[in-house]
C-alpha positions as CSV (number, residue, x, y, z in Angstrom):
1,X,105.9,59.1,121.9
2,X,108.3,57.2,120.0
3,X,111.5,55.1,121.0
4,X,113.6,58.3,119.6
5,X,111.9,60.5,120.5
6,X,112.3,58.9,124.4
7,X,115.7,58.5,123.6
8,X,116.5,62.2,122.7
9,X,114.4,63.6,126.0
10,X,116.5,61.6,127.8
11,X,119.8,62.4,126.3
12,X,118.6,66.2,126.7
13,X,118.3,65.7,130.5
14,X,121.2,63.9,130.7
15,X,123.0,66.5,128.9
16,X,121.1,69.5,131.1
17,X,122.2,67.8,134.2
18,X,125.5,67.4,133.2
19,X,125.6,71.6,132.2
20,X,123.8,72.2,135.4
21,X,126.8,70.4,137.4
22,X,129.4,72.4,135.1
23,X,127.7,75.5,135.8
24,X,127.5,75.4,139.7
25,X,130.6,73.1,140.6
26,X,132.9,73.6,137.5
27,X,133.0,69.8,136.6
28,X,132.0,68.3,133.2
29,X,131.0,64.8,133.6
30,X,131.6,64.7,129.3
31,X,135.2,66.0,129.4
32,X,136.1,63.9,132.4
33,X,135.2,60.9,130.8
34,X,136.2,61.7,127.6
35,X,139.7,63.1,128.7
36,X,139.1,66.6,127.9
37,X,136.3,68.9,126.3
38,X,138.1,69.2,122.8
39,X,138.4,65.4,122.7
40,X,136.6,63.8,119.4
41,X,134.7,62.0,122.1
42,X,133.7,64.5,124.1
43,X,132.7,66.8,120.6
44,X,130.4,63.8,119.3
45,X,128.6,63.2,122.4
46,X,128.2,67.4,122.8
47,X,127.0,66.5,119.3
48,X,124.4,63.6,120.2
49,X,122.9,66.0,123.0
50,X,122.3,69.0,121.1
51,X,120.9,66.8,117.9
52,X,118.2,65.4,120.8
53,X,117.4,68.8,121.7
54,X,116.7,69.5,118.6
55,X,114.1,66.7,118.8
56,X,112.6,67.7,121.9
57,X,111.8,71.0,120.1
58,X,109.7,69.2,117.4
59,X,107.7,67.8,120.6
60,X,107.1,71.8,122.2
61,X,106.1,73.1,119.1
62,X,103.6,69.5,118.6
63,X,102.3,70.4,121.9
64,X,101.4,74.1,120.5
65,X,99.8,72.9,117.6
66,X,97.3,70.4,119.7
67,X,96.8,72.5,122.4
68,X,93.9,74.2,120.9
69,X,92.0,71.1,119.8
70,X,90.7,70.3,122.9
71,X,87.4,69.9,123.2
72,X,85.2,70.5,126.5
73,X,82.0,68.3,127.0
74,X,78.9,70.0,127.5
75,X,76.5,68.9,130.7
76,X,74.2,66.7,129.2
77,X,70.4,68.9,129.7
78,X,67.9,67.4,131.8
């Protein structure tokens, strides 16, 4: 996996972490930083995040495509 592609996944969990903590205790780490969620700030990292998960989708559908190319080893006959 590649230095963006590292980069993205962790942007995504940062941003699902940060969703997760808006969702169940009503704070946005993003807007508080950024001094509100319709801040230029706050839009471009909202931005940033859902370009990564965009990546990480790339990597899903990679690991459908390769899934069916394993092989299994027979027992070597005796």
């Amino acid at each position: 996996m590649g230095k963006v592609y590292r980069l993205a996944l962790a942007l995504t969990i940062i941003g699902a972490l940060n969703w997760g903590l808006a969702g169940f205790f009503g704070f946005d780490v993003v807007a508080q930083l950024a001094g509100g969620a319709t801040e230029p700030l706050a839009r471009f990292i909202y931005m940033i995040i859902g370009i990564s998960g965009l990546f990480n989708l790339g990597l899903l559908f990679d690991h459908w495509r390769y899934r069916n190319d394993v092989t299994v080893a027979s027992p070597v006959e005796a």
